[in-house]
C-alpha positions in Angstrom: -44.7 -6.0 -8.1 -41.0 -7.0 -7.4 -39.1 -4.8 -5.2 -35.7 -4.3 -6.3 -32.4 -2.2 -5.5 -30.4 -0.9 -7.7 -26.5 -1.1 -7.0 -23.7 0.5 -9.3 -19.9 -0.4 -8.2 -18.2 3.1 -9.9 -14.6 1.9 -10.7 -11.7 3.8 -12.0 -11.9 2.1 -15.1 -14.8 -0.3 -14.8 -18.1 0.4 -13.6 -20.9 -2.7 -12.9 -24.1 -2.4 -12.0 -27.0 -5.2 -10.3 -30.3 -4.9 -9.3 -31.1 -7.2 -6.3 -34.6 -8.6 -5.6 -35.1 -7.8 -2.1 -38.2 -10.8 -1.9 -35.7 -13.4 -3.1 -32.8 -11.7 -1.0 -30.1 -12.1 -4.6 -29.2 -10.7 -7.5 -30.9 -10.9 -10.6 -29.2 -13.3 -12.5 -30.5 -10.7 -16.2 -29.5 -8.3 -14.5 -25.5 -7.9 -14.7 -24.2 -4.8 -16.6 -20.0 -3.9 -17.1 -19.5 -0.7 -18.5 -16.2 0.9 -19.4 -17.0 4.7 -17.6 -14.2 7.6 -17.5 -16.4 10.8 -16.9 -19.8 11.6 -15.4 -21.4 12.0 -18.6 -21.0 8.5 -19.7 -22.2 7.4 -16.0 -25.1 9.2 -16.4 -26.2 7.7 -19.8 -25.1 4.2 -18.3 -27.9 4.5 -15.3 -30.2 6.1 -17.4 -30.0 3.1 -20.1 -30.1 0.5 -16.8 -33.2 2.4 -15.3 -35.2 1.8 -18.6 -34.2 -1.8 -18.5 -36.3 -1.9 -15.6 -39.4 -4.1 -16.2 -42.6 -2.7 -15.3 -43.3 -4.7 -12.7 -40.5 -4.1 -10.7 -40.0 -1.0 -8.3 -36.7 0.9 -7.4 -36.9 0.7 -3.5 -32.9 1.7 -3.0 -30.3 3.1 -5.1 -26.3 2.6 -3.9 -23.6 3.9 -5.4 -19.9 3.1 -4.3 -17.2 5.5 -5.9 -14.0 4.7 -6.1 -12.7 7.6 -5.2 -12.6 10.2 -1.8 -16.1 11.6 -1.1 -16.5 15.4 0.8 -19.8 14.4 2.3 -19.9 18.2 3.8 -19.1 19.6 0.1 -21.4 17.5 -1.2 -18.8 16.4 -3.6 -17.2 13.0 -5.2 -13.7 13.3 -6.9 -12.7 10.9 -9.3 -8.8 10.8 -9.6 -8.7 8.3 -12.5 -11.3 9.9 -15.0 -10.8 12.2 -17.1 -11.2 16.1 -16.4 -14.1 17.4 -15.2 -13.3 14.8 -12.3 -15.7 15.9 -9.5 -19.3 14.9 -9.1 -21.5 16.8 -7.2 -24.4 15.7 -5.3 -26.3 18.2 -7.1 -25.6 17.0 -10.1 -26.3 13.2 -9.3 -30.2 14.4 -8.0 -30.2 15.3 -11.7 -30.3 11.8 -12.9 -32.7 9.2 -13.3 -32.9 8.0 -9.9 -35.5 8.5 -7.3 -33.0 10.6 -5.1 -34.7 10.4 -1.8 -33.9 7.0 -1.9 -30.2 7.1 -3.5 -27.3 6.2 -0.8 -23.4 7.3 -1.5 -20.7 5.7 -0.2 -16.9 5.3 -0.7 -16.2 1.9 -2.8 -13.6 1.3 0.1 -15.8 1.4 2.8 -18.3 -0.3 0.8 -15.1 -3.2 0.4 -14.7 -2.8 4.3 -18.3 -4.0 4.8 -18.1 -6.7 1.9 -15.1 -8.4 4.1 -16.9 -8.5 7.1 -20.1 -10.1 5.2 -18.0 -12.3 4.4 -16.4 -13.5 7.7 -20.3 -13.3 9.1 -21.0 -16.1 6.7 -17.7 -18.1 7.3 -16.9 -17.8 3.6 -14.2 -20.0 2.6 -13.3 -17.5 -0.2 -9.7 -16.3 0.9 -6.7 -18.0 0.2 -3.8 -17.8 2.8 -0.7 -16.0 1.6 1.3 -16.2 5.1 0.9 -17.2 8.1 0.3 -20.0 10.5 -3.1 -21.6 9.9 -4.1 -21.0 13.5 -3.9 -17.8 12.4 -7.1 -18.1 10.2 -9.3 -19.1 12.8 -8.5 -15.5 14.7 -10.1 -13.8 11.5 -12.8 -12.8 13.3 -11.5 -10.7 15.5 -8.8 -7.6 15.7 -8.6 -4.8 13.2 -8.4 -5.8 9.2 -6.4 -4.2 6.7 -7.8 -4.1 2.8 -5.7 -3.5 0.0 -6.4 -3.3 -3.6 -4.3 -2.5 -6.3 -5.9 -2.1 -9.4 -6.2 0.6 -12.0 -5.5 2.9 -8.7 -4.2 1.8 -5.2 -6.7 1.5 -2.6 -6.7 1.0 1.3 -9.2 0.7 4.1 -8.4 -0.2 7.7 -11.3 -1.5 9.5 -10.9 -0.9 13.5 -12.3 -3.5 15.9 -14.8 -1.3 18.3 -15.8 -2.7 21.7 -19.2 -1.4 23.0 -20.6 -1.4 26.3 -22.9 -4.6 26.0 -20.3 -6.6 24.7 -20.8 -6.9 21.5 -18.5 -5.6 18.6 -18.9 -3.3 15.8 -16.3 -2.4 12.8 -15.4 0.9 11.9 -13.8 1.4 8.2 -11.4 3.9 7.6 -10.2 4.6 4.2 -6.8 6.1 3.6 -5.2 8.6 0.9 -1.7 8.1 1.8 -1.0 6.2 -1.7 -0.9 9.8 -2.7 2.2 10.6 -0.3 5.6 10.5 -1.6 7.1 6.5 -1.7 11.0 6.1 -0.7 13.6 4.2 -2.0 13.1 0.4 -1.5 15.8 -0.8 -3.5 18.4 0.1 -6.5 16.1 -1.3 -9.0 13.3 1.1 -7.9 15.5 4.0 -7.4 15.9 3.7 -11.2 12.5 3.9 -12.0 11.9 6.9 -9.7 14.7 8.9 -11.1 13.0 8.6 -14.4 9.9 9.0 -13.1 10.9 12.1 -11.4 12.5 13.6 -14.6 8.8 13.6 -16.3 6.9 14.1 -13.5 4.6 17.1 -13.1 5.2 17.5 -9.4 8.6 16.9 -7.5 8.0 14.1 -5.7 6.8 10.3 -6.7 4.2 8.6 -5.1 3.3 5.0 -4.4 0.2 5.3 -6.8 2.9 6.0 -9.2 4.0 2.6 -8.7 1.6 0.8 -7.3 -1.4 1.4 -10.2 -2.0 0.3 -13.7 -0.2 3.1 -15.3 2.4 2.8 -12.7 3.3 -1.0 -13.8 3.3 0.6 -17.4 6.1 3.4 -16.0 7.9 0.6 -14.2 8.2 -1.5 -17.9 8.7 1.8 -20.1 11.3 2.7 -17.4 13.1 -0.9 -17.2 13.1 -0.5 -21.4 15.0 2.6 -20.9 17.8 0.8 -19.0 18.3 -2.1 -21.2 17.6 -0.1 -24.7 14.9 -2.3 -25.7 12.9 -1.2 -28.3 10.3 -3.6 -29.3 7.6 -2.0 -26.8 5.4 -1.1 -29.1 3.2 -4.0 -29.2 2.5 -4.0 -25.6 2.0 -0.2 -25.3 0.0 0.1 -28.1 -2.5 -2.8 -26.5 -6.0 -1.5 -25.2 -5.0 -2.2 -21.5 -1.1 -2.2 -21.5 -0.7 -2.9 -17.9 -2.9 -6.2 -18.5 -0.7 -7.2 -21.2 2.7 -6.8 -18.6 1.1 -8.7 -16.3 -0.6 -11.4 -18.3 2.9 -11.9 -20.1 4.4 -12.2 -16.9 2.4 -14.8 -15.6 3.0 -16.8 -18.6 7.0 -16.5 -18.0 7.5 -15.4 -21.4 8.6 -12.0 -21.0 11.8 -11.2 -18.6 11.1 -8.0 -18.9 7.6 -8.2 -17.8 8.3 -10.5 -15.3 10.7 -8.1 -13.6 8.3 -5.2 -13.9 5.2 -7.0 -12.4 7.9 -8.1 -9.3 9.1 -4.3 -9.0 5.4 -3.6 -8.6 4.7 -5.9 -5.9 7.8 -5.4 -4.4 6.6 -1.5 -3.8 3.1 -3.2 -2.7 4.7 -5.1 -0.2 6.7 -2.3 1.3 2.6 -0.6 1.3 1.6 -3.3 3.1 4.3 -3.2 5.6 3.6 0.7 6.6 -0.2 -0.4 6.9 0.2 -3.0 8.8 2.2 -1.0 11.3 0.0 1.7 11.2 -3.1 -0.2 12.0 -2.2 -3.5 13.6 -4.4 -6.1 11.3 -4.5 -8.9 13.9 -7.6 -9.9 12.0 -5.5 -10.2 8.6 -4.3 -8.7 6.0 -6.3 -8.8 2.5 -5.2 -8.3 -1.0 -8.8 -7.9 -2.6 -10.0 -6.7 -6.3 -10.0 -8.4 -9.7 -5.9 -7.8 -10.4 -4.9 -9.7 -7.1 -7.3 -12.4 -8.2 -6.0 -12.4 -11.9 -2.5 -12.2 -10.0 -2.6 -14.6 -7.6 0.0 -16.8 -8.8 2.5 -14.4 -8.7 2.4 -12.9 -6.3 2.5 -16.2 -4.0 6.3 -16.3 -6.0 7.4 -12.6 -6.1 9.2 -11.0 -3.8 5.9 -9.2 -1.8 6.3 -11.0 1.3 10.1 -10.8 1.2 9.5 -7.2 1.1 6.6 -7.1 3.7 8.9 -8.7 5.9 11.8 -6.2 5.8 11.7 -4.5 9.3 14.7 -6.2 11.4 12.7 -3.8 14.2 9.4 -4.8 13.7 9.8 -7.9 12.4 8.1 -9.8 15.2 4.9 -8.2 15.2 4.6 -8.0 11.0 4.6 -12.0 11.5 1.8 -11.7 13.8 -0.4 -10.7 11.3 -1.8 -13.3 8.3 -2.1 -12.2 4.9 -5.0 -13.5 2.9 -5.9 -13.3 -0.7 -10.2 -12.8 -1.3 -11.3 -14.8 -4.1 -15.3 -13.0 -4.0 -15.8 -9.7 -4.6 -16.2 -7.4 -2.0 -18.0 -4.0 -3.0 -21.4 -5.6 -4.2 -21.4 -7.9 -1.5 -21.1 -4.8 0.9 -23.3 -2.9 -0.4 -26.1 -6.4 -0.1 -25.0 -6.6 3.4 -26.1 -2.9 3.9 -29.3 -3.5 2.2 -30.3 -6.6 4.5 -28.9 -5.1 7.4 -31.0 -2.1 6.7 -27.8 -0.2 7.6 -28.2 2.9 5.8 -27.2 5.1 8.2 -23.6 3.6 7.3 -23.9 5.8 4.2 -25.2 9.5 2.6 -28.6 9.8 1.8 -28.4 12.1 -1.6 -31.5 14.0 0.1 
């Protein structure tokens, strides 16, 4: 019999799922299921449809499941911004599945991130590419606090604090943050724009920098731009699937201004995010732009105007330079989540029983 694990990455708009073979310490090659998942129900039928995929001679020793979205470990309870309504999970509900639940482990996809990153260093992966900073600089990534962000279909950040213990040796603590939720201010005359339109349909009074900084946010920053210049031949982006892929993609071809100008807005606002991180945490270990859409991105944002905005601080100029900024080329939650499982570091997560 093969042991296995069983480990589901719960995205906003993606979910993926792997089973690892514990015996040969890597992922089943068969094994690699993407599922487009917005509500519990359809999560549900996609583990139940994975756990029957399940050969017969293979045994479920772990379950982990990162969710990409804040966890109440003493409500017991899992809220999903990005899905639609009913948005919270319970654990009750989860013990309900098909999972052996005394062996099922929850943890924020964040933290799981935090944990992929430093698997990474541990291994001296050559997966990041430098976006600034001095390449003596690169050799310090082992040390100091780190700083994750990751835009995608929402904003995501998790600060992971250098702790020195007693025998000398160091351990990482991840933190992950809500402030994306908090009210963004004006960066420029450009964005001012967008927020005064933004605020004029807005539910609450106040704009945030998910607003911005998020799929649907790059898809506010174009309708908005459209707006100002009276353009009208949207409808073949808006109507796409994934609009916000289509902005982007046509911006990294050049061939739209427009789009061009929105997916630089955007990353404008991410740098300015980036900037109150990196003050608030002190990265001296780097800086990472991680997920799928700074991959896909990569390219532009090495020639938008992120930096220039990271950058603006006259006051605390000196110490933003101080930190490097990196781009991760490997993905980060699966490989946390592997580094958990071989570092039989469970206690790093929430047993569901």
């Amino acid at each position: 019999m093969t042991n296995i694990a069983l480990i589901i990455d719960v995205g906003g708009t993606n979910t993926r799922a792997n089973l690892y073979d514990f015996k040969r310490n890597k992922i089943t090659k068969y094994a690699n299921f993407n599922r487009l998942i917005s509500s519990k129900i359809n999560l549900s039928e996609f583990i139940e449809e994975i756990i029957k995929s399940v050969s017969y001679k293979e045994v479920i020793k772990a379950v982990f499941l990162a969710f990409a979205g804040p966890i109440l470990y003493e409500d017991r309870l899992i809220t999903m911004s990005n899905w639609k309504s009913p948005n919270c999970i319970s654990f009750d509900e989860i013990q309900n599945w098909s999972i052996p639940t005394d062996k099922t482990y929850i943890i924020n996809d964040l933290e799981a991130g935090a944990f992929g990153l430093i698997s990474l260093i541990e291994s001296s992966s050559t997966n990041f590419e430098i976006l600034y900073g001095e390449a003596q600089l690169k050799e310090n990534i082992k040390n100091g606090n780190k700083l994750i962000i990751l835009p995608g279909t929402g904003l995501g950040c998790v600060g992971i604090v250098e702790i020195a213990k007693s025998n000398k040796s160091t351990v990482y603590k991840p933190l992950s943050i809500e402030c994306q939720h908090t009210t963004i201010p004006h960066i420029n005359k450009l964005q001012q724009m967008v927020m005064s339109l933004l605020l004029k349909n807005a539910k609450n009074s106040t704009v945030t920098w998910e607003d911005f900084i998020s799929g649907r946010g790059l898809v506010s920053i174009y309708n908005s731009l459209t707006s100002k210049t009276h353009r009208v031949d949207t409808t073949k982006i808006l109507k796409t699937y994934d609009p916000a892929e289509y902005i982007a993609y046509n911006a990294m071809t050049g061939e739209d201004k427009l789009c061009c100008e929105s997916l630089n807005l955007y990353y404008q606002c991410l740098g300015r995010f980036a900037q109150l991180m990196a003050l608030t945490f002190k990265p001296s270990g780097g800086i990472f732009l991680a997920g799928s859409t700074s991959i896909k991105n990569k390219t532009f944002i090495q020639h938008s105007d992120f930096l220039n905005e990271y950058l603006n601080n006259s006051t605390q100029l000196h110490l933003l330079k101080k930190f490097p900024i990196f781009i991760v080329l490997d993905e980060l939650n699966i490989n946390g989540m592997i580094w958990l499982l071989k570092k039989k570091n469970y206690q790093l997560t929430y047993r569901l029983t």
